[in-house]
C-alpha positions as CSV (number, residue, x, y, z in Angstrom):
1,X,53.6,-11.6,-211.6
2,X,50.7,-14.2,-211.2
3,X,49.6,-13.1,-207.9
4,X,46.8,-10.8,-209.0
5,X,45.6,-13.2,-211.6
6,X,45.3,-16.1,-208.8
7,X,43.4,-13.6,-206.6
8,X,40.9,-13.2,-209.3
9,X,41.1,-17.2,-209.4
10,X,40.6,-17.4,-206.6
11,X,37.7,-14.8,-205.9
12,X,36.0,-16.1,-208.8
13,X,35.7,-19.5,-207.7
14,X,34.8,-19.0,-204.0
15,X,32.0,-16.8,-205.4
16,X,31.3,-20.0,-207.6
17,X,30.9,-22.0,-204.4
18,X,28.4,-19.7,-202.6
19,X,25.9,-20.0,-206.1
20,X,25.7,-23.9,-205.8
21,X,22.8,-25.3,-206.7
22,X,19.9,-27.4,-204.5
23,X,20.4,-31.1,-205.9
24,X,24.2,-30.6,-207.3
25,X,22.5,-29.4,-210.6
26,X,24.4,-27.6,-213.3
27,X,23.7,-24.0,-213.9
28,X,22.0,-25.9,-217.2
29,X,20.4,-28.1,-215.5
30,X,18.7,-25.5,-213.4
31,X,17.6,-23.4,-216.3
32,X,16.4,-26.8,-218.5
33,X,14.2,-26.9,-214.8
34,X,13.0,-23.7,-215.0
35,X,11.5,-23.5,-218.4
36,X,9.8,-26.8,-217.5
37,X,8.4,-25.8,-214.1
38,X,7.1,-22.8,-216.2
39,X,5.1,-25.6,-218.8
40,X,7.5,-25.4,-221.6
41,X,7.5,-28.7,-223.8
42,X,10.8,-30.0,-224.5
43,X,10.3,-28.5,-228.1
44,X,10.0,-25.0,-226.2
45,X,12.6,-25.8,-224.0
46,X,15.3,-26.8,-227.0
47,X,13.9,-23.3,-229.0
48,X,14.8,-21.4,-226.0
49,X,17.8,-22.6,-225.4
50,X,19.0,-23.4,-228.8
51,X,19.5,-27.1,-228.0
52,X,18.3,-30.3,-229.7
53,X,15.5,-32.1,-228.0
54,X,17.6,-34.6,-227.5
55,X,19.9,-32.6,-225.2
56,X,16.8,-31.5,-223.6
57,X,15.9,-35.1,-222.6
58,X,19.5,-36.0,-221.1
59,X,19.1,-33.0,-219.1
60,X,15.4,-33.9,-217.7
61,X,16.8,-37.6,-216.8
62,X,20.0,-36.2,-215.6
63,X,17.6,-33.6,-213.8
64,X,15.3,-36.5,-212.2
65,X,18.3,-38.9,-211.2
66,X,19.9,-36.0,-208.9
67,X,16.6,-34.9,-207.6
68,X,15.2,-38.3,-207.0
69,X,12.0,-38.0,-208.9
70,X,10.3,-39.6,-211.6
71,X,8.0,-36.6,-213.1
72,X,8.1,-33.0,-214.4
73,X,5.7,-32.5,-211.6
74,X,7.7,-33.4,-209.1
75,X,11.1,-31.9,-210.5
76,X,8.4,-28.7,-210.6
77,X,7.7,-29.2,-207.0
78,X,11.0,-29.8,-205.6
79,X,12.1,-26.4,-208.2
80,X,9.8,-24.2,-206.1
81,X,10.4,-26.0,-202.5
82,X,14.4,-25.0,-203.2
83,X,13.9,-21.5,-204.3
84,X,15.0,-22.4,-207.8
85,X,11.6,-20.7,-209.4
């Protein structure tokens, strides 16, 4: 009786596979990106998201350790190089 709920499993994940993101970001990650390629402040970034800065941070230097960069502008750059803006 579990085959059609593995089929759905399984359809849901492949469909998972074919969204991954540029850099091995999260889907958070990408969205933390986003707002900050846009010129949200980390303050504007935690309101929008309902998030602490704090979290905010961790995100930005999780953000800049998988991308390899050191600044919101380059994280910016390399957002709109990968069709992530």
């Amino acid at each position: 009786g579990a085959g059609p709920d593995a089929r759905r499993a399984a359809a849901l994940l492949s469909a998972a596979a074919r969204r991954r993101l540029p850099g091995g970001l999260t889907a958070r990650e990408a969205e933390v990106l986003r707002l900050v390629a846009g010129g949200a402040t980390n303050k504007g970034v935690a309101g929008a998201l309902v998030i602490s800065e704090h979290t905010v941070a961790r995100h930005l230097n999780n953000i800049f350790a998988k991308l390899g960069v050191s600044t919101r502008s380059a994280a910016t750059a390399y957002a709109y190089a990968h069709g992530l803006i």
